[in-house]
C-alpha positions in Angstrom: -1.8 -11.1 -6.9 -0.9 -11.0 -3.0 -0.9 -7.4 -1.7 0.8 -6.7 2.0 -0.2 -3.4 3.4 2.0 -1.8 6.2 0.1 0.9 8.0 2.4 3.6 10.1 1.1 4.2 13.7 -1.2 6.6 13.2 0.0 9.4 15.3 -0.9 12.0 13.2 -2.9 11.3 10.1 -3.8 14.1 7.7 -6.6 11.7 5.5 -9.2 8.6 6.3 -5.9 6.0 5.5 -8.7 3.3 5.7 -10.9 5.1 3.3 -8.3 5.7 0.4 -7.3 1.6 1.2 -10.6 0.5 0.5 -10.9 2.2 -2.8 -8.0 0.7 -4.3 -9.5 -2.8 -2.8 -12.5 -1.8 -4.7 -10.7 -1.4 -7.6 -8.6 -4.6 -7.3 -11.0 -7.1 -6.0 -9.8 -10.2 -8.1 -6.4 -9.3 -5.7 -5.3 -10.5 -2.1 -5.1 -8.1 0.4 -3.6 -8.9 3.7 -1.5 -6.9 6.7 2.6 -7.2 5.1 4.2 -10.1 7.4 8.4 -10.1 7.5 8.6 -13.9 6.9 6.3 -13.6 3.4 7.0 -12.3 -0.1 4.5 -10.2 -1.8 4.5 -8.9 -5.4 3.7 -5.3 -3.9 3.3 -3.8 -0.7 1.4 -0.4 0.0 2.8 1.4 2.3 0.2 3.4 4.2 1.9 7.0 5.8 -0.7 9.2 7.6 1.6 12.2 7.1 4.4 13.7 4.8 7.0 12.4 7.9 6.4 8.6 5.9 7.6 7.1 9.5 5.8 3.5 9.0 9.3 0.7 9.0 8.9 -1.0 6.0 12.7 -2.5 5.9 12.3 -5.9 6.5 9.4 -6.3 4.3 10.4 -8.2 1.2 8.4 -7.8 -2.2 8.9 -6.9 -5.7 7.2 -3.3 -5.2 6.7 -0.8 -2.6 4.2 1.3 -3.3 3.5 4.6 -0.6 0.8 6.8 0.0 1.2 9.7 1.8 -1.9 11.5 1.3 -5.3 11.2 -0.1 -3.7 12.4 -3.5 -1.4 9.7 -4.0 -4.5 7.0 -4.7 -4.5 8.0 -8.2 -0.7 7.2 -8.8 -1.1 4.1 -6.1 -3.6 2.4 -8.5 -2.1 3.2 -11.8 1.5 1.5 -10.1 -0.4 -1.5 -9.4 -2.1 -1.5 -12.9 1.1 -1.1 -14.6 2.6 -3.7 -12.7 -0.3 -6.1 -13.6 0.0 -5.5 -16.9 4.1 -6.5 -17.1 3.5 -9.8 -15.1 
């Protein structure tokens, strides 16, 4: 499955946004990870907020799923999205 991520600037990140992307790469290695690109469709995009304010422009992105994390705590429901979502295609 191709993955696009869309990171927000970073101005003010509460977490390690790397850190909590790299588990969920761990998790899903058999899947295609790449930086989200407006001219290609993906079957989900994470968006990656550093902060509550969820700032990062994710409008002309086109996939079948957004998925956003806006703190550490939202890996848990991140990964079980993309499971489910696996498990329908």
């Amino acid at each position: 499955m191709n993955i696009g991520i869309k990171y927000c600037g970073g101005c003010n990140p509460h977490y390690d946004r790397t850190s909590v992307l790299n588990k969920i790469k761990r998790l899903f290695k058999d899947d295609k990870f790449e930086y989200a690109k407006e001219n290609k469709f993906y079957e989900i995009i994470i968006i990656i907020d550093g902060c509550s304010r969820a700032c990062a422009d994710h409008s002309s992105l086109k996939c079948k799923e957004k998925i956003f994390i806006k703190s550490e705590s939202d890996y848990q429901n991140a990964a079980d999205l993309i499971s489910k979502y696996k498990n329908i295609e």
